[in-house]
Biopython code that builds the backbone (N, CA, C, O; Angstrom):
import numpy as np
from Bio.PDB.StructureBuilder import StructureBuilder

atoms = [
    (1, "UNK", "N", (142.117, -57.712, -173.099)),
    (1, "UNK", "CA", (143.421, -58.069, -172.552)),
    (1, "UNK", "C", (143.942, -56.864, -171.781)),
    (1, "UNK", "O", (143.805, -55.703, -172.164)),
    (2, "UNK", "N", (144.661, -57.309, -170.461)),
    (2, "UNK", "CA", (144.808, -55.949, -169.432)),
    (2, "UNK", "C", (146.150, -56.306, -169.178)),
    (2, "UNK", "O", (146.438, -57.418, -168.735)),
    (3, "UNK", "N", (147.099, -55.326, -169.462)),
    (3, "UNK", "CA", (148.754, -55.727, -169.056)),
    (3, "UNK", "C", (148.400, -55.490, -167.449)),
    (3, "UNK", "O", (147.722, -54.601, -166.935)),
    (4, "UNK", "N", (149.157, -56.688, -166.796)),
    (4, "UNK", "CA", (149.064, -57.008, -165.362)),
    (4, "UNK", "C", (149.943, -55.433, -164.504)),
    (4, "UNK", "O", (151.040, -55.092, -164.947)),
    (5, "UNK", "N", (149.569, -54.968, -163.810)),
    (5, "UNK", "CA", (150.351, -54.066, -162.338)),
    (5, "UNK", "C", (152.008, -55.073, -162.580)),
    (5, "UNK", "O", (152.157, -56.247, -162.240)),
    (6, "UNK", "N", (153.206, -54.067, -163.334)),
    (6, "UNK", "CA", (154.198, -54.451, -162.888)),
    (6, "UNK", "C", (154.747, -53.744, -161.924)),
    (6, "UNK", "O", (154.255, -52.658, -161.618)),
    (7, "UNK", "N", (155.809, -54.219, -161.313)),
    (7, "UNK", "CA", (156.491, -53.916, -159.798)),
    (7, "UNK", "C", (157.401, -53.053, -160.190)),
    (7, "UNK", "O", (157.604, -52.016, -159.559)),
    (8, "UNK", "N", (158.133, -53.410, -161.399)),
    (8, "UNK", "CA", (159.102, -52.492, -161.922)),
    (8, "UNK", "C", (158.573, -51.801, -163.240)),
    (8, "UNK", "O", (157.659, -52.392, -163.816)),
    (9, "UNK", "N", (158.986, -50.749, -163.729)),
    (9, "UNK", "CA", (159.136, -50.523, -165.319)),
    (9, "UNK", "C", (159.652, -49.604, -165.652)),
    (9, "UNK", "O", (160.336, -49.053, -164.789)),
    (10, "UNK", "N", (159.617, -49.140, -166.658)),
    (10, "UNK", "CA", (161.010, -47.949, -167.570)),
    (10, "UNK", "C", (159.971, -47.445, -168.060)),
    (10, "UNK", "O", (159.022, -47.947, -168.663)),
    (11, "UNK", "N", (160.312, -46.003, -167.642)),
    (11, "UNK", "CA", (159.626, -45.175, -168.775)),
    (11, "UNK", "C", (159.758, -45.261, -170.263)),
    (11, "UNK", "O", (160.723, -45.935, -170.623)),
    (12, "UNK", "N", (159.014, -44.734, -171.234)),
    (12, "UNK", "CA", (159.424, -45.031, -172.741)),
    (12, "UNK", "C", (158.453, -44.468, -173.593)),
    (12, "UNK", "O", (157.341, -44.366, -173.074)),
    (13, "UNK", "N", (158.575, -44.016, -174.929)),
    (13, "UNK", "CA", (157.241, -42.892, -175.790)),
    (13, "UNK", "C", (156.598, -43.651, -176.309)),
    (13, "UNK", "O", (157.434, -44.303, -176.935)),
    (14, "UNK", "N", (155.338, -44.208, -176.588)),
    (14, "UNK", "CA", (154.666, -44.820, -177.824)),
    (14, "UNK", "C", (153.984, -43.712, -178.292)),
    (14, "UNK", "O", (152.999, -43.025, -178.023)),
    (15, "UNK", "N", (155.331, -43.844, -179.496)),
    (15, "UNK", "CA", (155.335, -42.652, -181.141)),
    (15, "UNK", "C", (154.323, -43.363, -181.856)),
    (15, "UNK", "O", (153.538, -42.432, -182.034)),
    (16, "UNK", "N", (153.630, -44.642, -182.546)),
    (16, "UNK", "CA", (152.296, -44.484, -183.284)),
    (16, "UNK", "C", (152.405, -45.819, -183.493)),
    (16, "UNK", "O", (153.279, -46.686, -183.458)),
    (17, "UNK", "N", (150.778, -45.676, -183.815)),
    (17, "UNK", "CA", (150.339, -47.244, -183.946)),
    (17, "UNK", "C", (150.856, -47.591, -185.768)),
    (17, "UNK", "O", (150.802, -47.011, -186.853)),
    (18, "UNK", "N", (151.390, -49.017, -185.154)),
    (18, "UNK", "CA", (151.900, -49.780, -186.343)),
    (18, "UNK", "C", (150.752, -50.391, -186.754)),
    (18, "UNK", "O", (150.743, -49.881, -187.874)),
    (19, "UNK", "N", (149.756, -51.091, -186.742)),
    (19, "UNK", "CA", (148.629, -51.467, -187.358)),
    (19, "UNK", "C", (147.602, -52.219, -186.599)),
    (19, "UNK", "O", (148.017, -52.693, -185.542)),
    (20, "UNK", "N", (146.159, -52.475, -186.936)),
    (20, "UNK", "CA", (145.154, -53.098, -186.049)),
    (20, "UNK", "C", (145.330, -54.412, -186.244)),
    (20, "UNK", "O", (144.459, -55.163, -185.806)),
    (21, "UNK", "N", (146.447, -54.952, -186.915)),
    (21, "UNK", "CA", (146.234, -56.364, -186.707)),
    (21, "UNK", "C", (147.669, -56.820, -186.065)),
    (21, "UNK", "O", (148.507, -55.929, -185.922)),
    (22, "UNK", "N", (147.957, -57.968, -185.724)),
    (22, "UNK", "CA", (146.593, -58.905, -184.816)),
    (22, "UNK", "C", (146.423, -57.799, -183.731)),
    (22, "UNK", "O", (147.177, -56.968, -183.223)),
    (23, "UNK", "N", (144.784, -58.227, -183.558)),
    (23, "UNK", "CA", (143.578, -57.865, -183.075)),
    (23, "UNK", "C", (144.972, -57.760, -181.304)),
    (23, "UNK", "O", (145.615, -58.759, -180.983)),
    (24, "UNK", "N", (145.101, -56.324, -180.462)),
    (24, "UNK", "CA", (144.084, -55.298, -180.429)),
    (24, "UNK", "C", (144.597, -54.340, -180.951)),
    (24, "UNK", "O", (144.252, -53.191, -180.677)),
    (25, "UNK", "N", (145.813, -54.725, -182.072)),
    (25, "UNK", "CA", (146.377, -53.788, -182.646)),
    (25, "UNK", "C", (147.999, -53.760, -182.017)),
    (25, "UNK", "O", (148.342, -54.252, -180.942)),
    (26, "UNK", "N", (148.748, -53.153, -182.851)),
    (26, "UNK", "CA", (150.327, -53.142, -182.894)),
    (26, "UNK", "C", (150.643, -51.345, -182.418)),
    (26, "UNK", "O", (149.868, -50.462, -182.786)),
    (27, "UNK", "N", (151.919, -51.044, -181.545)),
    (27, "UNK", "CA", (152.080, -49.604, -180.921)),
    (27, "UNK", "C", (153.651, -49.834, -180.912)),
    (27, "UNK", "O", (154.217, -50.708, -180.256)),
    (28, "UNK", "N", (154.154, -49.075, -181.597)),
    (28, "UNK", "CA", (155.708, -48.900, -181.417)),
    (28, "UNK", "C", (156.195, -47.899, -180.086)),
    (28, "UNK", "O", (155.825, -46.729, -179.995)),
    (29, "UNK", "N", (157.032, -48.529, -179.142)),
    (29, "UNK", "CA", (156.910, -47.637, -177.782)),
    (29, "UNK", "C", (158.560, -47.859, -178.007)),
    (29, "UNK", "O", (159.011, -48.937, -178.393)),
    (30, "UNK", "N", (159.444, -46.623, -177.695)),
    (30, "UNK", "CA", (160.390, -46.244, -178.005)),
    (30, "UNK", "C", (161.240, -46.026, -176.642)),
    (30, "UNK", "O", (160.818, -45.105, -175.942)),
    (31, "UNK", "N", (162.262, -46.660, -176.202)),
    (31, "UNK", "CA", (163.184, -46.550, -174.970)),
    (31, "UNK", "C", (164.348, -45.770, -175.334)),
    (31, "UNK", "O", (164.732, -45.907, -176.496)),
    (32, "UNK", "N", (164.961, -45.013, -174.612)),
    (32, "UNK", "CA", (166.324, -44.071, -174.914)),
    (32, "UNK", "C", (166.655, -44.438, -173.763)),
    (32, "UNK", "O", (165.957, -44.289, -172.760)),
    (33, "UNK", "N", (167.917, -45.030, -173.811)),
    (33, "UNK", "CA", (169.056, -45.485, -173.177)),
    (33, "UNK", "C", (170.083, -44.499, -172.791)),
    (33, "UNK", "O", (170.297, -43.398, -173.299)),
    (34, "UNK", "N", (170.704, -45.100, -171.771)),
    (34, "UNK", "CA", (171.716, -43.813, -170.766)),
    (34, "UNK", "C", (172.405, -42.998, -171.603)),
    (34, "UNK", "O", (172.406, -41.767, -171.609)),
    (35, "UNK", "N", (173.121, -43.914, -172.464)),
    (35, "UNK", "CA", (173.768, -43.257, -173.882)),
    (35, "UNK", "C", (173.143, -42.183, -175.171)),
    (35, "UNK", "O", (173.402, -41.801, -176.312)),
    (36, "UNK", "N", (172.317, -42.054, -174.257)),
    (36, "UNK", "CA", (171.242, -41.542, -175.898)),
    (36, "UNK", "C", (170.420, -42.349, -176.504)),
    (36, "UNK", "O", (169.231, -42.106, -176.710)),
    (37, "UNK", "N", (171.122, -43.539, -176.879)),
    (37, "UNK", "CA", (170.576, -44.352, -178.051)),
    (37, "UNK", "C", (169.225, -44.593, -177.939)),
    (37, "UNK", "O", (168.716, -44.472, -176.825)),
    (38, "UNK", "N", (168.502, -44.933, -178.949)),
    (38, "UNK", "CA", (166.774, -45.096, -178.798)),
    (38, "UNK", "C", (166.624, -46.318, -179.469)),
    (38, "UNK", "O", (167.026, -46.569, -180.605)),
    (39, "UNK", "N", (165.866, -47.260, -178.505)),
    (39, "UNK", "CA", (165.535, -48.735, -179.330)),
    (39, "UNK", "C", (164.206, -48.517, -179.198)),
    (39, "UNK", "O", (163.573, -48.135, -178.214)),
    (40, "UNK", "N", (163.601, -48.993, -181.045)),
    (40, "UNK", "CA", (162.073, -49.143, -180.911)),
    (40, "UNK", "C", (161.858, -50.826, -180.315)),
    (40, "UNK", "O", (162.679, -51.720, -180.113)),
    (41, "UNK", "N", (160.491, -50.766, -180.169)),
    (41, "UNK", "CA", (160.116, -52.021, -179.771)),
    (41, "UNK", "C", (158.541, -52.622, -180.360)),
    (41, "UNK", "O", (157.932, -51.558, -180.474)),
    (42, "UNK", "N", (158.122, -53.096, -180.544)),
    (42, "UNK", "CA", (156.549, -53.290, -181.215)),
    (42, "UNK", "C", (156.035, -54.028, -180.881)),
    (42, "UNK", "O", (156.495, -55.094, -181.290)),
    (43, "UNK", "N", (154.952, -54.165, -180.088)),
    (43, "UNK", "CA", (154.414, -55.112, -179.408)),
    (43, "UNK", "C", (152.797, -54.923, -179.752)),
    (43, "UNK", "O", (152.476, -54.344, -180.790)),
    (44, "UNK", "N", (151.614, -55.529, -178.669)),
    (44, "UNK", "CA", (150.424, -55.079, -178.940)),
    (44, "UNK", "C", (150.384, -54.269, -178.093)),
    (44, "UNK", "O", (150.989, -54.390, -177.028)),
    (45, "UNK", "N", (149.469, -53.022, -178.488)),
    (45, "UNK", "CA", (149.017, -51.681, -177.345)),
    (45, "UNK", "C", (148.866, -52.378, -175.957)),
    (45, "UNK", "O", (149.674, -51.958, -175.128)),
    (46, "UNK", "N", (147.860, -53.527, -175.435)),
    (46, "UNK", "CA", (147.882, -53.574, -174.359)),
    (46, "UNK", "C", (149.254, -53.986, -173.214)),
    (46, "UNK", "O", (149.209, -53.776, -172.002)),
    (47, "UNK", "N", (150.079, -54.424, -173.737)),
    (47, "UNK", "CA", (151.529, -54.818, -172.991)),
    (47, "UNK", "C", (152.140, -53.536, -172.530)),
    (47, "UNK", "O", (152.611, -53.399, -171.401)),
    (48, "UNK", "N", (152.108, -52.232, -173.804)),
    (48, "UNK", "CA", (152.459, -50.839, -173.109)),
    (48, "UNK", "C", (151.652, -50.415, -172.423)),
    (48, "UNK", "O", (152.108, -49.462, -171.791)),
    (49, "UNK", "N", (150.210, -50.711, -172.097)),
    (49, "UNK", "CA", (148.588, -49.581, -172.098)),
    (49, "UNK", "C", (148.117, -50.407, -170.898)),
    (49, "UNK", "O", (147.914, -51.556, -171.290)),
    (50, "UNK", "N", (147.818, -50.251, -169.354)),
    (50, "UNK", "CA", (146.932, -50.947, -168.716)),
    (50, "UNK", "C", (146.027, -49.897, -168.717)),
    (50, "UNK", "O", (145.269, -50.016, -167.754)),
    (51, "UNK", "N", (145.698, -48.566, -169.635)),
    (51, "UNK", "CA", (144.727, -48.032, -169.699)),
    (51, "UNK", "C", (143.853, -47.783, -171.093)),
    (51, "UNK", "O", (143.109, -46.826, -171.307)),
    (52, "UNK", "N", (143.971, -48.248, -171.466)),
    (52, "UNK", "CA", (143.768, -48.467, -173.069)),
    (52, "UNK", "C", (143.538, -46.828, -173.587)),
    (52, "UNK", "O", (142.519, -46.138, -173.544)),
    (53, "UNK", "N", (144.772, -46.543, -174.037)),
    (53, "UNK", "CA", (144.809, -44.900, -174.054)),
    (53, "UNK", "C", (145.362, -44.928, -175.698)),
    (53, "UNK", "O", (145.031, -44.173, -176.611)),
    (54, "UNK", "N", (146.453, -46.236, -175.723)),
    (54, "UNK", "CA", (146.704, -46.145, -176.885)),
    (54, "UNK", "C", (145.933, -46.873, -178.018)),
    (54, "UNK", "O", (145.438, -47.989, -177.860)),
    (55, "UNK", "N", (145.863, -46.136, -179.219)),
    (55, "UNK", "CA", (144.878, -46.657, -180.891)),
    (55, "UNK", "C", (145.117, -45.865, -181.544)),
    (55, "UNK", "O", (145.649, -44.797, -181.239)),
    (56, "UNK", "N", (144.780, -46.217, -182.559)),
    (56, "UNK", "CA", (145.252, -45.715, -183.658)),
    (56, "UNK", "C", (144.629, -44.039, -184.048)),
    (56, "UNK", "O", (145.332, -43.556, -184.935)),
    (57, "UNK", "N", (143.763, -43.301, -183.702)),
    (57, "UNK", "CA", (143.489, -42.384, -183.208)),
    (57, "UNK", "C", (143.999, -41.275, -182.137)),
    (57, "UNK", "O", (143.654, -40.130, -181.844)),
    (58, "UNK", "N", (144.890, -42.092, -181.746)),
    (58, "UNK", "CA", (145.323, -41.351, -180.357)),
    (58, "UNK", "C", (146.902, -40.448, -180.755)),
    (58, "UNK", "O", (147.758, -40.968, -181.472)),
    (59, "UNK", "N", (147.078, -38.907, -180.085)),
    (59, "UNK", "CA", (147.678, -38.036, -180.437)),
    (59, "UNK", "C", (149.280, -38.713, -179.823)),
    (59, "UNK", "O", (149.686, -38.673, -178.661)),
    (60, "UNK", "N", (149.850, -39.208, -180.820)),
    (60, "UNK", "CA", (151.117, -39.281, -180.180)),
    (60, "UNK", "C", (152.324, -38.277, -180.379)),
    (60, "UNK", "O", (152.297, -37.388, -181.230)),
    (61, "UNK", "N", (153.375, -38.495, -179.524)),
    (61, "UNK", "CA", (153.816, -39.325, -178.521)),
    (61, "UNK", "C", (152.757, -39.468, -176.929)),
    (61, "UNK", "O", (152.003, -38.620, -176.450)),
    (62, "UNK", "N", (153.042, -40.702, -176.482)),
    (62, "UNK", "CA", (152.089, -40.689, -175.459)),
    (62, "UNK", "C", (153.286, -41.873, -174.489)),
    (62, "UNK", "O", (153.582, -43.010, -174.857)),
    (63, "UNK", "N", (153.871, -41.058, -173.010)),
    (63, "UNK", "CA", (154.245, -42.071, -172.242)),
    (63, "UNK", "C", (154.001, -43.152, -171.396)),
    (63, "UNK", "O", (153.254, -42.968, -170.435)),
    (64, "UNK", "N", (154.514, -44.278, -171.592)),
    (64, "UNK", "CA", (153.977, -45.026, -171.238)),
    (64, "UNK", "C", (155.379, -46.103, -170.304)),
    (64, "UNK", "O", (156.574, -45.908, -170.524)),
    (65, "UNK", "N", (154.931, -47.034, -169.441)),
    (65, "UNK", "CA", (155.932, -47.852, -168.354)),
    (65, "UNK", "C", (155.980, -49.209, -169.115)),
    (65, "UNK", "O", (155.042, -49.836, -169.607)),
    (66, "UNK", "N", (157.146, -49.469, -169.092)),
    (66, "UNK", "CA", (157.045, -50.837, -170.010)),
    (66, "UNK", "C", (158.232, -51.802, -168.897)),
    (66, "UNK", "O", (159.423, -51.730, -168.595)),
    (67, "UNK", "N", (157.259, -52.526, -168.623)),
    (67, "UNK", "CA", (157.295, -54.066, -167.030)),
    (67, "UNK", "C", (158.805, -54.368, -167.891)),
    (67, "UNK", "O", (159.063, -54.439, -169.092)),
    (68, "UNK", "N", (159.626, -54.499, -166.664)),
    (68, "UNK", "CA", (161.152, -54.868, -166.692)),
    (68, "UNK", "C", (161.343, -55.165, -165.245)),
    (68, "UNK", "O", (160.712, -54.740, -164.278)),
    (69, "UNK", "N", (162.248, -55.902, -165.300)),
    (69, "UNK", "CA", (163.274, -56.034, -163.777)),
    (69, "UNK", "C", (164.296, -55.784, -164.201)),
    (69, "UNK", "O", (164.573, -55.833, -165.399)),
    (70, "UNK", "N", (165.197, -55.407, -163.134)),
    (70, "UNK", "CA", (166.522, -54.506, -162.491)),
    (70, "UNK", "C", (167.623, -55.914, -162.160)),
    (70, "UNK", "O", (167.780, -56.614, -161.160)),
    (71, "UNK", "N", (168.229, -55.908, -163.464)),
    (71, "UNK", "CA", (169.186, -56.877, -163.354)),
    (71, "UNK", "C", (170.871, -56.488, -162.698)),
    (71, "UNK", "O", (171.774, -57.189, -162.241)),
    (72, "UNK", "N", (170.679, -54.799, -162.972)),
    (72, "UNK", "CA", (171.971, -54.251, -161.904)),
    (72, "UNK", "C", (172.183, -52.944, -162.178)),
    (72, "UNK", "O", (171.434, -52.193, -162.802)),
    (73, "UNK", "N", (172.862, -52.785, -161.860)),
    (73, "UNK", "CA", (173.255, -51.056, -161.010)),
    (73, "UNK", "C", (174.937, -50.606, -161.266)),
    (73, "UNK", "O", (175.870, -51.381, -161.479)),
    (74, "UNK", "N", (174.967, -49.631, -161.203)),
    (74, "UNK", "CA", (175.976, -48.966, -161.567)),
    (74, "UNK", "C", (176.349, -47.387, -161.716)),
    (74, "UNK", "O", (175.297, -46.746, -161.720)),
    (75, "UNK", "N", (177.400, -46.608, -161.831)),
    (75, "UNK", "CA", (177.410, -45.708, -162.362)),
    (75, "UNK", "C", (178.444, -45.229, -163.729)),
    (75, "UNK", "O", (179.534, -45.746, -163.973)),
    (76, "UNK", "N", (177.946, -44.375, -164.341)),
    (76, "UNK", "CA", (178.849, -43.691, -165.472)),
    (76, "UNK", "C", (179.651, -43.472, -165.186)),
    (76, "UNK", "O", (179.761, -43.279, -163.975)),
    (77, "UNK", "N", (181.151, -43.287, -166.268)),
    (77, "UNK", "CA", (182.260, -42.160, -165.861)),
    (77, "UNK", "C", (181.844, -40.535, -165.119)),
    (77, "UNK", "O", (182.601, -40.035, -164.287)),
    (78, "UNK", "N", (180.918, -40.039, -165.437)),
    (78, "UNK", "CA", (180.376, -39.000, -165.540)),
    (78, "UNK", "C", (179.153, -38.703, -163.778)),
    (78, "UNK", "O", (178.584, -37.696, -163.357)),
    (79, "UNK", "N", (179.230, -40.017, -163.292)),
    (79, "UNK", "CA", (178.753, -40.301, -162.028)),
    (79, "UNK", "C", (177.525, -40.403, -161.979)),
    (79, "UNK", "O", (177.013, -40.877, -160.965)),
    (80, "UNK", "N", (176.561, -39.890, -163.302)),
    (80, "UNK", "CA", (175.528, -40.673, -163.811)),
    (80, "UNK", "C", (175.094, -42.104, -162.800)),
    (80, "UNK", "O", (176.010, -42.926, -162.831)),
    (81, "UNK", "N", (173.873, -42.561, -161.910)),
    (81, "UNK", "CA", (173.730, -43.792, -161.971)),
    (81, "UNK", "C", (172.892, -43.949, -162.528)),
    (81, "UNK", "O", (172.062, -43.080, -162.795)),
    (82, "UNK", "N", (172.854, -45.194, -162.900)),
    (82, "UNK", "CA", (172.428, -46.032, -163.767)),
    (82, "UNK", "C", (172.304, -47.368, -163.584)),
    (82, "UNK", "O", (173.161, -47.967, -162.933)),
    (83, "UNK", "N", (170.952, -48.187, -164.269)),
    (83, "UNK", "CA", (170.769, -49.524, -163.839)),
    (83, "UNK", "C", (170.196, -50.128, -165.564)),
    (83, "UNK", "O", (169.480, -49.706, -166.471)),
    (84, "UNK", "N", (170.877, -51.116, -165.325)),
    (84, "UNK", "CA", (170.716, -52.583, -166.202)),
    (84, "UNK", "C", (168.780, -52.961, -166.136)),
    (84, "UNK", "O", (168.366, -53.108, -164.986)),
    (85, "UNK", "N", (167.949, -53.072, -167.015)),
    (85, "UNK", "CA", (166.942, -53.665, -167.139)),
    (85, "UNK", "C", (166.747, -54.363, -168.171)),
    (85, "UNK", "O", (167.168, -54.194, -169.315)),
    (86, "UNK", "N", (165.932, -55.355, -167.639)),
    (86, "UNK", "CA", (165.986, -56.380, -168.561)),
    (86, "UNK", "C", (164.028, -56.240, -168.770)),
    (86, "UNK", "O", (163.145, -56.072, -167.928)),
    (87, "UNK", "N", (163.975, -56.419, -170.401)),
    (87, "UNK", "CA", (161.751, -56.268, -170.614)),
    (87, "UNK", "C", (161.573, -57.427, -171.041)),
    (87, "UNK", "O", (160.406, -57.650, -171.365)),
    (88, "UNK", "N", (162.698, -58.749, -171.245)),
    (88, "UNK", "CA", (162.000, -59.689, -171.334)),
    (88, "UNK", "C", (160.850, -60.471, -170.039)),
    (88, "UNK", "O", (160.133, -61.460, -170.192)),
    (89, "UNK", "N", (160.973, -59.858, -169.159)),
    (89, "UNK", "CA", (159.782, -60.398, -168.181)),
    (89, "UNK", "C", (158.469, -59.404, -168.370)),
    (89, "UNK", "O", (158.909, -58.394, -168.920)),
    (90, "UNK", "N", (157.415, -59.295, -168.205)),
    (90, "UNK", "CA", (156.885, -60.022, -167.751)),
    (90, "UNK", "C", (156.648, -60.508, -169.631)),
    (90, "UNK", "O", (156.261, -61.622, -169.982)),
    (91, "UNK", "N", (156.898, -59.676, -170.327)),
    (91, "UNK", "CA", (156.089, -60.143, -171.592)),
    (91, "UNK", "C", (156.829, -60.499, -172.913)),
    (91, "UNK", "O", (156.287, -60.786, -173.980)),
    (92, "UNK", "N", (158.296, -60.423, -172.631)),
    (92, "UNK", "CA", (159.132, -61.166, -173.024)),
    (92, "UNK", "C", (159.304, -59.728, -174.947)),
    (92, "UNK", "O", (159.443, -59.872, -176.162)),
    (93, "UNK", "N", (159.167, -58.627, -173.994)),
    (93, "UNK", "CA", (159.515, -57.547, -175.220)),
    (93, "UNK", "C", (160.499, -57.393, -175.507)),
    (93, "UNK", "O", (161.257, -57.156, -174.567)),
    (94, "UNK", "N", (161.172, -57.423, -177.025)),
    (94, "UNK", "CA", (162.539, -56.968, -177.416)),
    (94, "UNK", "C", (162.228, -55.916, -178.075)),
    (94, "UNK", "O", (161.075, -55.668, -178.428)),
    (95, "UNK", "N", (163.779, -54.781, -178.441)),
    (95, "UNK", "CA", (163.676, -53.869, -179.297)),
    (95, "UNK", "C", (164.023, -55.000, -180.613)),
    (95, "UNK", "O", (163.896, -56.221, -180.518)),
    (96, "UNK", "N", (164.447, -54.318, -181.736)),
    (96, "UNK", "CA", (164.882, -54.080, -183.112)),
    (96, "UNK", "C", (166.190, -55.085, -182.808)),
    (96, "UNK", "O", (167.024, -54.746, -181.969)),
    (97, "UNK", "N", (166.305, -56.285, -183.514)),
    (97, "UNK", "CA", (167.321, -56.986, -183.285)),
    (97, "UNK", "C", (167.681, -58.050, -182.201)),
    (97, "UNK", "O", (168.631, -58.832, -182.209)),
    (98, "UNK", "N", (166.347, -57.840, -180.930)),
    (98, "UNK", "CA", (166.319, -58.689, -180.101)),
    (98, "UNK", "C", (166.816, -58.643, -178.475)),
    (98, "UNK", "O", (167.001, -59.355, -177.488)),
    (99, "UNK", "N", (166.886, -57.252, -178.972)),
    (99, "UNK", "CA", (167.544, -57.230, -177.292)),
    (99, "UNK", "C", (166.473, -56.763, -176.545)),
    (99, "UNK", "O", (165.428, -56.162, -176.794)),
    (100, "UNK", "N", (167.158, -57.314, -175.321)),
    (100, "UNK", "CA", (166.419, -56.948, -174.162)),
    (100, "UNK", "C", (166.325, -56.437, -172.645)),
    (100, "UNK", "O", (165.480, -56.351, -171.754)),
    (101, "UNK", "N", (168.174, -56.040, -172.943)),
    (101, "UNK", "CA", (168.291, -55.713, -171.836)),
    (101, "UNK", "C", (169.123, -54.072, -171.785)),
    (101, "UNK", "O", (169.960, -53.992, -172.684)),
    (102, "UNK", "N", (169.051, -53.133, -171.135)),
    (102, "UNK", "CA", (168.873, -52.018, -171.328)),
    (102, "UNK", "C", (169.760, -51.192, -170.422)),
    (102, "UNK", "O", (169.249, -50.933, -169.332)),
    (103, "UNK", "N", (170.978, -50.722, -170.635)),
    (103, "UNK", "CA", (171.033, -49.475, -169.398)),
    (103, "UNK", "C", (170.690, -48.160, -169.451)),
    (103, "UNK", "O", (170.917, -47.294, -170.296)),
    (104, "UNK", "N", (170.000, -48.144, -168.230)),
    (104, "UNK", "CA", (168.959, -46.704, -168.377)),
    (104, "UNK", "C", (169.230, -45.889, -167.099)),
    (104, "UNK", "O", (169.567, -46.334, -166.002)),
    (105, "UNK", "N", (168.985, -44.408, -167.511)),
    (105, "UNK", "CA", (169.086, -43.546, -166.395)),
    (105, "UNK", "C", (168.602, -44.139, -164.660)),
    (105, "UNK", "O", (167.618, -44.864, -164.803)),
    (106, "UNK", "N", (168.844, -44.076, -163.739)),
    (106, "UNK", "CA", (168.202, -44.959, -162.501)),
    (106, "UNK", "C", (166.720, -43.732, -162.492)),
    (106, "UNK", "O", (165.661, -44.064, -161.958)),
    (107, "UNK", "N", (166.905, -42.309, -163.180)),
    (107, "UNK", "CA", (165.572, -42.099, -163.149)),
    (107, "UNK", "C", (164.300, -42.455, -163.838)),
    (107, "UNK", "O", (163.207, -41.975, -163.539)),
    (108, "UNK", "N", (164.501, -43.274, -164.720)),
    (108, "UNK", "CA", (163.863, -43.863, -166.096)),
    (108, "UNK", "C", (162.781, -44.726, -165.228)),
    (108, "UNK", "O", (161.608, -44.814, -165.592)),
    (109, "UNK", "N", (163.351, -45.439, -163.886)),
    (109, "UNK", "CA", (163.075, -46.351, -163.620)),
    (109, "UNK", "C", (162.140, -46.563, -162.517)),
    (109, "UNK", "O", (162.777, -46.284, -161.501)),
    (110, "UNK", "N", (160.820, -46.953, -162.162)),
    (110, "UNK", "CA", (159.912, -46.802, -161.395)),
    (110, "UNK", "C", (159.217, -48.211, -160.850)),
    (110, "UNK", "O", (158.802, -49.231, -161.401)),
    (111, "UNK", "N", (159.279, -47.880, -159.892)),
    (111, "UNK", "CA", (158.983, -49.154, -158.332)),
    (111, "UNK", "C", (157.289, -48.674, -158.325)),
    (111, "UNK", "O", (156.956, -47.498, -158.171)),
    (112, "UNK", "N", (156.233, -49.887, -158.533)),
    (112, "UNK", "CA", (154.842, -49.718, -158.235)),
    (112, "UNK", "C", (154.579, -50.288, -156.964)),
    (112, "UNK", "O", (153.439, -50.260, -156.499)),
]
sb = StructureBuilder()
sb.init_structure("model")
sb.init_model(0)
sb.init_chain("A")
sb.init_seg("    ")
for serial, (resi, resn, name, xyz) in enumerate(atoms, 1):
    if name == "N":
        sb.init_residue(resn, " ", resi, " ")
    sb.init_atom(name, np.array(xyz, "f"), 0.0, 1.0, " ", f" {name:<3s}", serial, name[0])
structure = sb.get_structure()
């Protein structure tokens, strides 16, 4: 399984593998938001990995782009900009509780 070339994505850490099952294995990849805040997320390695870098062997933290679109834009009090992403596309990832949509530094954020 090969996570597809997304157009958009957010940078984010995958801190360690949660377990080999289901098969190709589970990777907790960690987003920090404009605010600080850090939402985990847990998915299978390949949705974070179109290089298969992450397993359970592998020295983490390790960064990785996790496929979102740019639902909007803005800036901080602080003049900070900043944009709204949403990771339920392409693979429909939430953090902890279900969310999925994110405001993140506009540098977080990368056009392929």
């Amino acid at each position: 399984m090969t996570a597809p070339t997304h157009t958009t994505s957010v940078t984010g850490r995958a801190v360690r593998w949660v377990g080999d099952e289901p098969f190709p294995g589970l990777v907790e990849v960690q987003l920090t938001d404009a605010h600080g805040v850090v939402w985990s997320m847990v998915d299978k390695a390949p949705v974070f990995d179109d290089e298969d870098r992450l397993r359970a062997n592998t020295a983490y933290p390790v960064e990785v782009q996790v496929g979102c679109e740019v639902v909007g834009r803005g800036r901080l009090d602080d003049g900070t900009e900043v944009v709204t992403v949403s990771t339920r596309l392409p693979w429909g990832i939430e953090a902890e509780g279900g969310r999925t949509e994110f405001l993140v530094d506009v540098h977080q954020v990368v056009t392929h």
